[in-house]
N, C-alpha and C positions, 0 to 999 in steps of 0.2 A: 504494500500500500504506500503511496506515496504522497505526500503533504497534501497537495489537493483532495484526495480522493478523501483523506482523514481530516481536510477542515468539511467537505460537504458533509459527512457522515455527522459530525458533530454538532452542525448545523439545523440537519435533519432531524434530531434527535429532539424529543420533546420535553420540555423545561418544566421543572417541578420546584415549587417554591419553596423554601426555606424557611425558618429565622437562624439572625446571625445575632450575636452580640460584637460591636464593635470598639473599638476606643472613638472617641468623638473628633480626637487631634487627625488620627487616621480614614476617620470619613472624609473629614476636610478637604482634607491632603486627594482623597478622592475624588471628592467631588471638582476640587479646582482641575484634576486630571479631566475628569470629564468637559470641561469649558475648554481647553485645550483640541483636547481630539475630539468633540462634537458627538459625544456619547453619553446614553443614558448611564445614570449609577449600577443598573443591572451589568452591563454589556462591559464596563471598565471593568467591576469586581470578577466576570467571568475569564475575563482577557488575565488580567492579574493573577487568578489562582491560578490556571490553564500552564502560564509560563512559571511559574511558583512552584507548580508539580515537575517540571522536570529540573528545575535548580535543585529542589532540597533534594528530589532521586538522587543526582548526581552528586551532589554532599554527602549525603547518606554514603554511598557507595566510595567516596576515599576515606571518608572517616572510617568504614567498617575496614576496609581495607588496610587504614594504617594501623587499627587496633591488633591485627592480624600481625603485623611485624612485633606490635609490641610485647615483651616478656611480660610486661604486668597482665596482660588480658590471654598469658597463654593456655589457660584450663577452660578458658572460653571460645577456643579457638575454632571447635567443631560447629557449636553455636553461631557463632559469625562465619562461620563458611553457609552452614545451612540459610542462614539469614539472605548472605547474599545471593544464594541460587534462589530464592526465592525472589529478591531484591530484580536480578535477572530475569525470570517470567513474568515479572509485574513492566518491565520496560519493554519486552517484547510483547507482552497481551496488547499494551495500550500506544505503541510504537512511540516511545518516548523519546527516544534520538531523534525521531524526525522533527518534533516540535520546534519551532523556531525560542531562540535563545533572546 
């Protein structure tokens, strides 16, 4: 699948409402986002988490990885291997490399 074909799907896809609890300074910060790009508050905070999900993935995945090298975390070593094959099928279920950065 390739970027296109995973922004249509997503697109496609039918939106289900929420509650969120937010900080107030961070809506702000939102909201003046949306004056900028011409966007509602929905469609920024969806843009936001969207690229949000593959930063932390990608965090996630050197931080488990350095813990791996470290001696302090070696009885947990199997644990964060497992972690990250899983870590693994969650980037390939949802094609998380493709998402734009």
């Amino acid at each position: 699948m390739n970027i296109e074909e995973l922004k249509k799907t997503f697109e496609s896809s039918k939106m289900k409402k929420i509650s969120l609890n937010i900080n107030e300074k961070t809506l702000e910060m939102i909201d003046d986002m949306c004056k900028v790009y011409g966007l509602d508050r929905t469609k920024m905070i969806a843009g936001i988490i969207m690229s949000g999900i593959k930063g932390q993935t990608n965090f996630t995945e050197k931080t488990w990885n350095n813990f791996i090298k470290d001696k302090e975390y070696k009885d947990k070593k199997k644990l964060i291997e497992g972690k990250l094959k899983e870590l693994e099928s969650f980037k390939k279920k949802w094609y998380i490399d493709t998402i734009p950065s």
